[in-house]
VOTIKE-300280 format. One record per residue (C-alpha): residue number from 1; residue in three letters; y negated, x, z. Coordinates in steps of 0.25 Angstrom, whole numbers, padded with zeros to 4 digits, always signed. Layout:
BEGIN
NUM Ala Y X Z
...
END
This chain:
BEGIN
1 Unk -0080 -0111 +0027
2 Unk -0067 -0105 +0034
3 Unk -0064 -0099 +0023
4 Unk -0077 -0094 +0019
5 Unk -0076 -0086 +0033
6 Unk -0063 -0082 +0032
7 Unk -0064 -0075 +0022
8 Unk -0077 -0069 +0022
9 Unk -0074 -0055 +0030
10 Unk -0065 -0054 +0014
11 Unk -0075 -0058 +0004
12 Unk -0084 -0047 +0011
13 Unk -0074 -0037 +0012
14 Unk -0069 -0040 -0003
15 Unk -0086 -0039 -0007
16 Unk -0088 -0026 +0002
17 Unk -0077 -0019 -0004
18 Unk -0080 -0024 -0018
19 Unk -0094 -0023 -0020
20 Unk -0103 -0015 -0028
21 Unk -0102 -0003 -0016
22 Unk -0091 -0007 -0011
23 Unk -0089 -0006 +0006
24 Unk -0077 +0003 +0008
25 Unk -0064 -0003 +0017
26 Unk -0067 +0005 +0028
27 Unk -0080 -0002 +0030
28 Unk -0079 -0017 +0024
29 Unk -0064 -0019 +0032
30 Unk -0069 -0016 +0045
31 Unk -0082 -0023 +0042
32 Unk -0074 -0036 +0038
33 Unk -0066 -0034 +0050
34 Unk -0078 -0036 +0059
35 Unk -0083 -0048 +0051
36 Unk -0069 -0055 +0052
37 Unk -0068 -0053 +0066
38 Unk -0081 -0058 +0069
39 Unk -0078 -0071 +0060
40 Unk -0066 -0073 +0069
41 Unk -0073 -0073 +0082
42 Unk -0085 -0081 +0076
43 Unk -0082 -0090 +0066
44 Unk -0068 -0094 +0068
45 Unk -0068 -0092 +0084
46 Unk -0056 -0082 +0086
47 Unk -0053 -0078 +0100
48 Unk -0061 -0064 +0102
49 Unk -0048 -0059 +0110
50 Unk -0040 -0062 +0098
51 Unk -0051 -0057 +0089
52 Unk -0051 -0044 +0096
53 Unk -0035 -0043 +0097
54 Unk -0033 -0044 +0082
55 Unk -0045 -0033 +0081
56 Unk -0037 -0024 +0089
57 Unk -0022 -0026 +0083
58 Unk -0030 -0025 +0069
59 Unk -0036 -0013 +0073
60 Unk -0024 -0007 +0079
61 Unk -0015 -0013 +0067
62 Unk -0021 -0001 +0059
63 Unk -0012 +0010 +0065
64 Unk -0002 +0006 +0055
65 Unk -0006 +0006 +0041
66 Unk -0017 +0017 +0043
67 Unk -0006 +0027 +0049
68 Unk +0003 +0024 +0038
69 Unk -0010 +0027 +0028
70 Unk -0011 +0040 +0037
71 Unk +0002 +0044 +0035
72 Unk +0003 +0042 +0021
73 Unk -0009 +0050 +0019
74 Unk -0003 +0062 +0027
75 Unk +0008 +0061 +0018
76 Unk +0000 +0062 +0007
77 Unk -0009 +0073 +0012
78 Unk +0006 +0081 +0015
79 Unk +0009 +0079 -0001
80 Unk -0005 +0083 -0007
81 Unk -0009 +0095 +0004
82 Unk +0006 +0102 +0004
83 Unk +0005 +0100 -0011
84 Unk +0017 +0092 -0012
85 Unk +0008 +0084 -0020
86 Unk +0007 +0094 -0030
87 Unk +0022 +0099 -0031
88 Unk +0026 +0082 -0033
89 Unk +0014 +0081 -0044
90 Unk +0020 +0093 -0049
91 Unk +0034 +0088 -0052
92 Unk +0029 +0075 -0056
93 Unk +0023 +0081 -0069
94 Unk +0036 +0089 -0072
95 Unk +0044 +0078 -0072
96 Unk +0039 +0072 -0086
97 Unk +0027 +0075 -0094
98 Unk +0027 +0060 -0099
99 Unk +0013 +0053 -0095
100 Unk +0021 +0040 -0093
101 Unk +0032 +0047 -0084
102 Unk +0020 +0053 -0076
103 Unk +0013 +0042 -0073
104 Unk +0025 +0033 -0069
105 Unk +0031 +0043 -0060
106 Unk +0019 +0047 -0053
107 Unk +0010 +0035 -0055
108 Unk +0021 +0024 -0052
109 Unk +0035 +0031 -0047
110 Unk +0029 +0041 -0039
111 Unk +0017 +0031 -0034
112 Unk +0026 +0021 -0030
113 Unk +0033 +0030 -0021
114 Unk +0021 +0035 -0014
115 Unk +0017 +0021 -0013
116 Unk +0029 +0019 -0004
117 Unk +0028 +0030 +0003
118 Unk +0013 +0030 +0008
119 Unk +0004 +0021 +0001
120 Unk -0011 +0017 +0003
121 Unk -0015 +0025 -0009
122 Unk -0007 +0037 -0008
123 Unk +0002 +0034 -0020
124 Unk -0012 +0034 -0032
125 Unk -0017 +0045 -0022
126 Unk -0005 +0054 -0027
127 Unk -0002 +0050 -0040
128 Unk -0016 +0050 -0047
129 Unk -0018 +0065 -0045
130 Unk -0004 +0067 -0049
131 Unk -0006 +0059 -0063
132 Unk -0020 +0066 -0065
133 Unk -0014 +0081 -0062
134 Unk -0005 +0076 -0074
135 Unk -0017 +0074 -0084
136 Unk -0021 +0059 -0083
137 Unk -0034 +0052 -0083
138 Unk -0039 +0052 -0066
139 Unk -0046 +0037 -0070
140 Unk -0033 +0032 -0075
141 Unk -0025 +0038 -0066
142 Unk -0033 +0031 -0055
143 Unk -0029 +0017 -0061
144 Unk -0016 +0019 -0064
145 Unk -0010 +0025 -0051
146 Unk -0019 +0013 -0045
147 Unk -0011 +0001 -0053
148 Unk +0002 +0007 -0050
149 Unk +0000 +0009 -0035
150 Unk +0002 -0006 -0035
151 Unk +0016 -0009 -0037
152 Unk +0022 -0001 -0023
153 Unk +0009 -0006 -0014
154 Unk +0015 -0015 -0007
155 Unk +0027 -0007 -0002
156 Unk +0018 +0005 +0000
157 Unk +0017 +0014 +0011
158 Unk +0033 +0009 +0017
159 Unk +0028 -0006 +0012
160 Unk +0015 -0006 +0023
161 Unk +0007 -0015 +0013
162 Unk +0019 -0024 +0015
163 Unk +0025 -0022 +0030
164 Unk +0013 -0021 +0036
165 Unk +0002 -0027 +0026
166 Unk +0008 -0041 +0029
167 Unk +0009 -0035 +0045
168 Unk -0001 -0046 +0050
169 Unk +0006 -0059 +0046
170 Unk +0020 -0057 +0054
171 Unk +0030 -0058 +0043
172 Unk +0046 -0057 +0045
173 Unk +0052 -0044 +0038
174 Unk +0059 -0055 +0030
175 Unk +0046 -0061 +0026
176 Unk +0040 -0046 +0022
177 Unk +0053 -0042 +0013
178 Unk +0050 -0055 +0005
179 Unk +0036 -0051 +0003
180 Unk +0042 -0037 +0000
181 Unk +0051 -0043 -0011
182 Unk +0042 -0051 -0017
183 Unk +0031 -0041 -0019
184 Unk +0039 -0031 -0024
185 Unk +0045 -0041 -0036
186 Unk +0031 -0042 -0041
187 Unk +0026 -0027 -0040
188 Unk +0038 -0026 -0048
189 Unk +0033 -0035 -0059
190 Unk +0020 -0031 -0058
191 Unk +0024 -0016 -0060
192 Unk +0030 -0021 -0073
193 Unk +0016 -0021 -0081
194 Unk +0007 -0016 -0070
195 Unk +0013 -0001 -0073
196 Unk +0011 -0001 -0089
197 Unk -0003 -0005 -0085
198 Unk -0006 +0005 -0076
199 Unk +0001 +0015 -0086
200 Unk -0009 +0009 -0097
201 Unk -0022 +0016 -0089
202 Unk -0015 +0028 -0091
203 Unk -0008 +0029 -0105
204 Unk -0007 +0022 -0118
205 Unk -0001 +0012 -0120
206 Unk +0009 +0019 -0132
207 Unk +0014 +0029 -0122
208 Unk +0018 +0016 -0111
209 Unk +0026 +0010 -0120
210 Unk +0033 +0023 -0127
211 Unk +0035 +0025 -0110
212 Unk +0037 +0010 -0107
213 Unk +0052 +0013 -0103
214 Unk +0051 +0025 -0095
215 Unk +0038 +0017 -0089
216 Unk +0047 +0004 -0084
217 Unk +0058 +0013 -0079
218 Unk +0050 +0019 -0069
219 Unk +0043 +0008 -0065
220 Unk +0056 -0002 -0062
221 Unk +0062 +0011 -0055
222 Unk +0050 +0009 -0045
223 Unk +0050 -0007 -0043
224 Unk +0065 -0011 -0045
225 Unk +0069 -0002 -0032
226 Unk +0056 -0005 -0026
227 Unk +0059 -0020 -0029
228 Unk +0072 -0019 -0024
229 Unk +0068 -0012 -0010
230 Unk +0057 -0021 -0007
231 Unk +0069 -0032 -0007
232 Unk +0073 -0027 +0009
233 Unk +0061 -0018 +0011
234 Unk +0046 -0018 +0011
235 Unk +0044 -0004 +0014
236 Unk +0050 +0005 +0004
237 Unk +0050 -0004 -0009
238 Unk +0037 +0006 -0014
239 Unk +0044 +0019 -0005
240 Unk +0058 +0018 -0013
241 Unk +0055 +0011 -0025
242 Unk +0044 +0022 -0029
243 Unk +0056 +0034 -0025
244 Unk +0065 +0028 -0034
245 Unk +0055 +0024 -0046
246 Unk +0049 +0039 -0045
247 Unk +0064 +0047 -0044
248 Unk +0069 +0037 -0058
249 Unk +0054 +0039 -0064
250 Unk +0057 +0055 -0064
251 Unk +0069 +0053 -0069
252 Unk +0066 +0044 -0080
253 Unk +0056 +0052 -0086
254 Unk +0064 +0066 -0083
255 Unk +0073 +0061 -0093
256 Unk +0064 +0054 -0101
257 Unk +0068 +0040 -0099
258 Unk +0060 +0031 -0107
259 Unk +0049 +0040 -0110
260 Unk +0043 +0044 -0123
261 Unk +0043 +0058 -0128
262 Unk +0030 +0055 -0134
263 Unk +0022 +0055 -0121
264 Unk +0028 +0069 -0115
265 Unk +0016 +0079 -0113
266 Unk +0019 +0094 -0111
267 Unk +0018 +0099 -0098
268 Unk +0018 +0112 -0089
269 Unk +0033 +0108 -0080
270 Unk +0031 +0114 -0067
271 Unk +0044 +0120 -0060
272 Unk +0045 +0114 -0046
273 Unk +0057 +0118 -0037
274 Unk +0065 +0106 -0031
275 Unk +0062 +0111 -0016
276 Unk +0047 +0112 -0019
277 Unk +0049 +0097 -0025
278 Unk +0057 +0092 -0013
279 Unk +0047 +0099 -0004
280 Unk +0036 +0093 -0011
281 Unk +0043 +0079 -0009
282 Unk +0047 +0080 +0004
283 Unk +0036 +0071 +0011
284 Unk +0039 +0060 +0000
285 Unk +0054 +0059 +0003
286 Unk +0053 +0063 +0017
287 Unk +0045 +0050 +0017
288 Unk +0055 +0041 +0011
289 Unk +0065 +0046 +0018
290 Unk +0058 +0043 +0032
291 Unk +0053 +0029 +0028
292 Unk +0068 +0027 +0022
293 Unk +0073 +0030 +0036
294 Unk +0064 +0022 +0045
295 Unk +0064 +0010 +0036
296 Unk +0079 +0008 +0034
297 Unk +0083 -0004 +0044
298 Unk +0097 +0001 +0044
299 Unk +0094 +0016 +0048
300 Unk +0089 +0008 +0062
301 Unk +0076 +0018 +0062
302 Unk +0067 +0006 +0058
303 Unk +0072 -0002 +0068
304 Unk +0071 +0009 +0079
305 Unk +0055 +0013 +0074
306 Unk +0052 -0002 +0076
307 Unk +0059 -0002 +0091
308 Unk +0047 -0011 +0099
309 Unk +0055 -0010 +0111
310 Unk +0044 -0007 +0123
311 Unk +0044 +0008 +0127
312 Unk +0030 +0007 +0132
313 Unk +0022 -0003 +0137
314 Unk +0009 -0007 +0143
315 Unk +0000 -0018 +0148
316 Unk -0014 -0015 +0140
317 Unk -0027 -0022 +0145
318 Unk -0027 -0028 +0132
319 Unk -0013 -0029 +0126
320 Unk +0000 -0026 +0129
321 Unk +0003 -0012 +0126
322 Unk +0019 -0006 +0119
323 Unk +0023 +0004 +0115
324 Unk +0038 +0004 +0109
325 Unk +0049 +0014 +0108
326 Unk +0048 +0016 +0094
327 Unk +0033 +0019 +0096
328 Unk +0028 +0005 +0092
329 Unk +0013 +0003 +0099
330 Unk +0010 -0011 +0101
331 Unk -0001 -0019 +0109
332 Unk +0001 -0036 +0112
333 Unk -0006 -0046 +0116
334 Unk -0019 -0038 +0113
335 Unk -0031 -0046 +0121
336 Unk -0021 -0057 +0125
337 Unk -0020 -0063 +0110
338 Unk -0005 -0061 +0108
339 Unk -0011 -0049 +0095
340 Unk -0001 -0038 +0095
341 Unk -0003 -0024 +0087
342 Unk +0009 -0012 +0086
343 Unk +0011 -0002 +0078
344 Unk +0025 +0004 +0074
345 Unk +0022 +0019 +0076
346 Unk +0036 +0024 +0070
347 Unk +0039 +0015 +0059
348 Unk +0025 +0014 +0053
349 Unk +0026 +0023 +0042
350 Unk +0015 +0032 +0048
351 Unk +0023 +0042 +0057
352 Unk +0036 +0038 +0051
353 Unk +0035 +0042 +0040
354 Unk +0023 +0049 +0036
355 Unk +0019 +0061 +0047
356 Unk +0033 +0062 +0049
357 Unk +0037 +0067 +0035
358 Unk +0023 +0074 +0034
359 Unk +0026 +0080 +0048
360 Unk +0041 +0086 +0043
361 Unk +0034 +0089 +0028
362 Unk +0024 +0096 +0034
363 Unk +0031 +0111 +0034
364 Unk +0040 +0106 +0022
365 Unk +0026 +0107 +0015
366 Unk +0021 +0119 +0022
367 Unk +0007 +0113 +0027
368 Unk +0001 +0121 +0034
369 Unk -0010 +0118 +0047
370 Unk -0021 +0117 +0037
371 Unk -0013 +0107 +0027
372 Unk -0010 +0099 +0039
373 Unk -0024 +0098 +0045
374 Unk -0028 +0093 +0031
375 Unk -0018 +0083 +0027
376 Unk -0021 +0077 +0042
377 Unk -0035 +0078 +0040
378 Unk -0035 +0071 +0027
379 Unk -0026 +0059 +0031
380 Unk -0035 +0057 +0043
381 Unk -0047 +0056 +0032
382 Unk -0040 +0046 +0024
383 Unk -0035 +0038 +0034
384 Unk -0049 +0035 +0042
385 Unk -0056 +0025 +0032
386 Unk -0043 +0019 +0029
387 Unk -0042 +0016 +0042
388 Unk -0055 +0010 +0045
389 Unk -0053 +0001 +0034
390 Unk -0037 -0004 +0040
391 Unk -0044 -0006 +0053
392 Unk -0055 -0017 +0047
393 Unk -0043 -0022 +0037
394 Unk -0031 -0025 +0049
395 Unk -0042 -0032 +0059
396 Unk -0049 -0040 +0048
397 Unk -0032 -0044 +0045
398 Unk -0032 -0048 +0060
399 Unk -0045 -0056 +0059
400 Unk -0042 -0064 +0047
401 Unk -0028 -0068 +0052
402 Unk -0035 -0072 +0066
403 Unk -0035 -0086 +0068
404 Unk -0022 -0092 +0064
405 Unk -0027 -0106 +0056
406 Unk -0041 -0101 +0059
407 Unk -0038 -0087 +0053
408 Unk -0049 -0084 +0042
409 Unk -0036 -0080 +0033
410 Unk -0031 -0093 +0036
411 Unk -0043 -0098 +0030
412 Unk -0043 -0090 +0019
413 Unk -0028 -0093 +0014
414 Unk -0032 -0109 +0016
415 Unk -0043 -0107 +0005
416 Unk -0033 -0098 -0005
417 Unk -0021 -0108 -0002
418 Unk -0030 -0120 -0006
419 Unk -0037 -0111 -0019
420 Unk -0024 -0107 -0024
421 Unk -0014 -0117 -0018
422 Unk +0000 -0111 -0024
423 Unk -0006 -0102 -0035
424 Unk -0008 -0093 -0024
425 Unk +0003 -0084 -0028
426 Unk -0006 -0080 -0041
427 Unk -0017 -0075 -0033
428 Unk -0012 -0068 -0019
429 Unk -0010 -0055 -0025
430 Unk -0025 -0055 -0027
431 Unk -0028 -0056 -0014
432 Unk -0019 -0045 -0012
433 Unk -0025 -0036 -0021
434 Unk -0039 -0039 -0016
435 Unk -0037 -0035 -0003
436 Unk -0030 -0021 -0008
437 Unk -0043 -0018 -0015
438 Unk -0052 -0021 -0003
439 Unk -0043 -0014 +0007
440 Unk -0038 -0003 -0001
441 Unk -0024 -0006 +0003
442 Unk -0012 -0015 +0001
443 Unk -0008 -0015 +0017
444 Unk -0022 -0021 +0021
445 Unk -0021 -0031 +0009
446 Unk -0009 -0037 +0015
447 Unk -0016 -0037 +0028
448 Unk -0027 -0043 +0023
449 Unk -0022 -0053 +0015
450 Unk -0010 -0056 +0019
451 Unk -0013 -0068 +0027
452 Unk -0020 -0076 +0019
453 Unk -0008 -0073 +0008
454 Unk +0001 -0080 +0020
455 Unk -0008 -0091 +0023
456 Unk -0011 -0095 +0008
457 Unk +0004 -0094 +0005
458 Unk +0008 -0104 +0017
459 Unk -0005 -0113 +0013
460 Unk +0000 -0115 +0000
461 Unk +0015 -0116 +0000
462 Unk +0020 -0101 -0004
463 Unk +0029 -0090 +0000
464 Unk +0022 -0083 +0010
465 Unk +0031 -0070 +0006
466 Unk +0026 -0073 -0009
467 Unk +0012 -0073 -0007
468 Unk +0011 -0060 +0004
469 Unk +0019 -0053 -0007
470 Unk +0008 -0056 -0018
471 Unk -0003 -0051 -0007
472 Unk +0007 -0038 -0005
473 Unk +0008 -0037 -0022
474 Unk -0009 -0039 -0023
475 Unk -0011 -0030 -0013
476 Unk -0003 -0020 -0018
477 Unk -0009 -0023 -0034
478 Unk -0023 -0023 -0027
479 Unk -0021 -0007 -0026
480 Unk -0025 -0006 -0040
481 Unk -0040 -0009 -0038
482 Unk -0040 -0005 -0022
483 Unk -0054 +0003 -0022
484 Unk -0050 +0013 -0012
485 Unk -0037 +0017 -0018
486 Unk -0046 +0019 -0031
487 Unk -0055 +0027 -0024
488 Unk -0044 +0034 -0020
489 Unk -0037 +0038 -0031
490 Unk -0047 +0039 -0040
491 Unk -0053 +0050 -0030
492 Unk -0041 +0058 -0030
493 Unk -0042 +0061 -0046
494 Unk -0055 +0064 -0045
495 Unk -0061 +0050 -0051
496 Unk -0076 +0045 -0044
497 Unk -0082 +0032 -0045
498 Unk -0071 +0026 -0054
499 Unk -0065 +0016 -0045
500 Unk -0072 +0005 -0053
501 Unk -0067 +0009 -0065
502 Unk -0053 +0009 -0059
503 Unk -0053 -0005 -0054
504 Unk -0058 -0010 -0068
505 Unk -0044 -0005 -0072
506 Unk -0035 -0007 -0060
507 Unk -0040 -0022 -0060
508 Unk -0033 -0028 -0071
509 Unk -0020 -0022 -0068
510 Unk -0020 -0029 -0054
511 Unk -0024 -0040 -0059
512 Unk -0012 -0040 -0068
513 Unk -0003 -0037 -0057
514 Unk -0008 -0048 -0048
515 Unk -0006 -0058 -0060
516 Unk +0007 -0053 -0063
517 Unk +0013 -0053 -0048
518 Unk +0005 -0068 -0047
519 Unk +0013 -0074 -0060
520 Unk +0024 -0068 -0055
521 Unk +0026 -0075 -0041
522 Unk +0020 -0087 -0046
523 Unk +0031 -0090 -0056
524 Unk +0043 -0082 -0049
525 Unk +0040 -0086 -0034
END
């Protein structure tokens, strides 16, 4: 009966968000939130004190993911509304009038990078109308950028999904970079097939073989460095490993390496001057040069941003109130329950780096008052639902893991762990990817679900690094068939009511994924 209860506030979200009318995030989070809490309080008799703490560190927890979505999308705003957009679309179709050579460097290469960098949907956001301003179908456009926008996820937006997806359960760096390590090793295997797949929705399957070459080159120029990275990082595997992938895709197909002359298509070339290209790319590099500085432990700039030595502090009626010198806001002992909240106001990647490179590319791109005002105005639009929706999401988190061996995830896990016993590994990526598609992101996934991965892995005898890392690589997969980054996309090129029609496709390559990455850490791990 434990069970039952624990995990009914899911089984309705999961129904709310997946039936016939579907209740959006926004709405069915915040709503299960609410039901969690009063479960809590009523059924498994949590401390009311304890129960509003969590509330209020959950609630105050969103500060970090939503200003790095706000940041992101001001970057993105900067690019489209400057029209540095236009001038990087521009020189992506001079480079090669291949389809293949198209598709992999906007669609992957280029993907990947923006994956890195931003994250949260930006990455299909930006190359489905580049793909479709270069002549291909809107529909399979939509499912191929969606497929593909699986392999970086995890290390997205400087590796939040990763760093603070798994926030909540307290783990050493040591115990994150295995994660990283392992997750990484099978997005790379994965990306072996899953990428011919996705390039089957688009093109025949004659002109992927003639390509085939050309198709591997660029794919193992993204995962080998982003393999390699995510060894002794987990922020810039995606960052790095999408930079190098899209510099060696350019070059291989603007010498025609591994590429059939059968498939070149005549084009109209367009002249663009280096400046106007560097110009144009400025916000982009300017980024990785940013997060490259800040990140870097030997620079000491990381260390110095994440300085919680006291500057300010004070004695709240409710908690203890600090403020740091490196800007870090933090509240303990909140109601006298020993629950803590901060927030890294420097070295989430929110002011550093986003509105500071839009802040110095911002006369660079010559946006004007009005150009300003709008890119502003449409990032506060984007960001409110989003918000709403991580609010409900990080205090039903706080809810679930309440309770310690009464927590209702504890529960939860106890009933997987005796379901699955040690074939748990073949089915945690699921789990992952469910939580994707009901919370429209890889970060509140990780949140989410993350410990009731942890709990069934120590129930049942198994590396708890192994199974958080197959949650990481479901989450990420669960992309695919996420209903508001198919709304999204599929809104951008102009597609209405197709979403449907889109998962029907989507589904099958996830599920492939998920049985491929499975196998894989069943037999290797």
């Amino acid at each position: 009966m434990n069970t039952v209860i624990a995990a009914l506030p899911i089984i309705i979200l999961i129904w709310l968000m997946t039936k016939r009318d579907p209740l959006p995030s926004y709405i069915a989070l915040p709503a299960m939130a609410l039901l969690t809490g009063f479960l809590q309080l009523v059924y498994f008799r949590a401390d009311w004190q304890l129960v509003a703490a969590n509330s209020l560190a959950g609630g105050l927890s969103v500060a970090t993911p939503i200003s790095i979505i706000a940041g992101a999308i001001l970057l993105n705003r900067l690019l489209a509304i400057s029209g540095a957009e236009a001038t990087i679309k521009s020189w992506l179709e001079s480079i090669s009038s291949n389809p293949v050579a198209q598709l992999m460097i906007i669609g992957w290469a280029f993907a990947f990078m923006i994956e890195g960098a931003s994250g949260f949907g930006t990455p299909a956001a930006i190359a489905a109308p580049l793909l479709v301003g270069l002549g291909f179908a809107p529909l399979k456009v939509v499912v191929f950028t969606l497929i593909l926008n699986s392999v970086p996820v995890s290390f997205g937006a400087v590796g939040t999904p990763t760093w603070f997806g798994f926030s909540s359960l307290n783990l050493v760096p040591e115990q994150i970079l295995a994660i990283s390590q392992w997750t990484a090793l099978c997005h790379v295997v994965a990306a072996m097939v899953i990428v011919p797949i996705a390039l089957r929705f688009v093109l025949s399957a004659e002109v992927i073989r003639r390509n085939g070459i050309y198709i591997y080159l660029s794919i193992f120029s993204c995962v080998l460095p982003y393999w390699w990275i995510a060894q002794w990082n987990y922020e810039f595997p995606s960052l790095l490993g999408g930079a190098i992938g899209l510099v060696l895709s350019v070059v291989f197909a603007k010498f025609n390496i591994g590429l059939s002359s059968a498939d070149k298509q005549i084009t109209h070339s367009v002249n663009i001057s280096c400046k106007t290209l560097l110009i144009a790319l400025s916000p982009l590099l300017l980024l990785m040069i940013v997060l490259l500085l800040t990140r870097i432990q030997q620079l000491g700039i990381k260390d110095w941003l994440n300085n919680d030595s006291a500057w300010l502090a004070a004695d709240l009626s409710f908690a203890q109130f600090q403020l740091s010198a490196a800007l870090i806001i933090s509240l303990q002992d909140i109601f006298a329950t020993g629950v803590s909240w901060s927030y890294k106001t420097l070295y989430v990647p929110a002011i550093i780096p986003f509105v500071l490179v839009v802040a110095v590319c911002l006369p660079l791109l010559k946006m004007n008052a009005k150009q300003v005002k709008q890119m502003c105005n449409e990032t506060a639009q984007r960001i409110a639902l989003p918000c709403v929706s991580l609010l409900g999401a990080l205090i039903m988190v706080n809810f679930m893991m309440l309770g310690e061996h009464n927590a209702p995830i504890f529960y939860m896990a106890q009933s997987f762990a005796q379901l699955s016993g040690e074939n748990w590994t073949l089915f945690a990526a699921f789990l992952g990817a469910l939580g994707t598609f009901f919370s429209g992101s890889a970060t509140v996934s990780n949140l989410t679900f993350a410990g009731i991965q942890y709990s069934i892995a120590q129930q049942v005898g198994l590396p708890t690094t192994l199974i958080l890392a197959l949650q990481s690589v479901g989450a990420a997969m669960g992309n695919m068939v996420c209903i508001s980054n198919i709304i999204a996309v599929a809104s951008i090129v102009g597609l209405n009511n197709q979403e449907g029609v889109v998962i029907k496709k989507t589904v099958l390559p996830m599920l492939i994924y998920a049985a491929i990455i499975g196998i894989f850490s069943y037999v290797f791990f």
